[in-house]
C-alpha positions as CSV (number, residue, x, y, z in Angstrom):
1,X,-3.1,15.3,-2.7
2,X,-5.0,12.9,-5.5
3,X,-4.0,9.5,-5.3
4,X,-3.5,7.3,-8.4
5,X,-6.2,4.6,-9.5
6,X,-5.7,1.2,-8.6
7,X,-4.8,-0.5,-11.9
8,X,-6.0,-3.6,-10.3
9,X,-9.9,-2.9,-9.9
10,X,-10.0,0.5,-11.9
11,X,-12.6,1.0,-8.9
12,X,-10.4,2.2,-6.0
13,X,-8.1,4.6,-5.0
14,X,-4.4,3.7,-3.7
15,X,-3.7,5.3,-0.1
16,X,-0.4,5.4,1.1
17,X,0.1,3.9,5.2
18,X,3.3,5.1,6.7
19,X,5.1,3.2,9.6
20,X,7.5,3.4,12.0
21,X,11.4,1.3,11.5
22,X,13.3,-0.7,14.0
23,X,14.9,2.9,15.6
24,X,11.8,4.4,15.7
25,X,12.9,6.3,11.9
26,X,9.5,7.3,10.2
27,X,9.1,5.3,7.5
28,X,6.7,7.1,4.9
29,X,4.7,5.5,2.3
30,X,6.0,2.2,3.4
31,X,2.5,0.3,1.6
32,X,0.2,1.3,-0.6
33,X,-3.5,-0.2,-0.5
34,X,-6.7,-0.4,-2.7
35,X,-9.5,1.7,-0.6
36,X,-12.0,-0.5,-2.7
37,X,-12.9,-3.4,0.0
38,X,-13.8,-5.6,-2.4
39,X,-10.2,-5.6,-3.7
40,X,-7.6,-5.4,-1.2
41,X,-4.6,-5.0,-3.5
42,X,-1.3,-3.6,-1.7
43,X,1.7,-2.4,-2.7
44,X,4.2,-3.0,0.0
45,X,8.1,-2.6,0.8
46,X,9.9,-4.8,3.7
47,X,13.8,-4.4,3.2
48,X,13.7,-2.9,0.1
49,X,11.7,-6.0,-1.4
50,X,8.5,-5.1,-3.0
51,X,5.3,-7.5,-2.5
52,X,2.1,-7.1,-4.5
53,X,-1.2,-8.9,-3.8
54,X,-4.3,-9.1,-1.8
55,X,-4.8,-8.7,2.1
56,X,-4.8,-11.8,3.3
57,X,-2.8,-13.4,0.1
């Protein structure tokens, strides 16, 4: 699988991080972060709401 650039840096790679719901449902590609440590951008869904920023933001 290639993962897509983060448009943030133009450094890193996105990975996807998968978790696990309320029942236990796998929930996959739930956030998406910058592998770059000097960025820390994420992509993340909670209840359908989508958050951008920095870990730690």
């Amino acid at each position: 699988m290639e993962y897509p650039p983060c448009l943030k840096c133009n450094q890193g790679l996105m990975l996807p991080l998968s978790d696990y719901g309320r029942d236990g449902a796998a929930i996959r590609y739930k956030a998406w972060v910058c592998h770059n440590p000097g960025c820390g951008h994420t992509i993340r869904i909670d209840n359908g709401d989508i958050s951008l920023g920095r870990v730690g933001d």
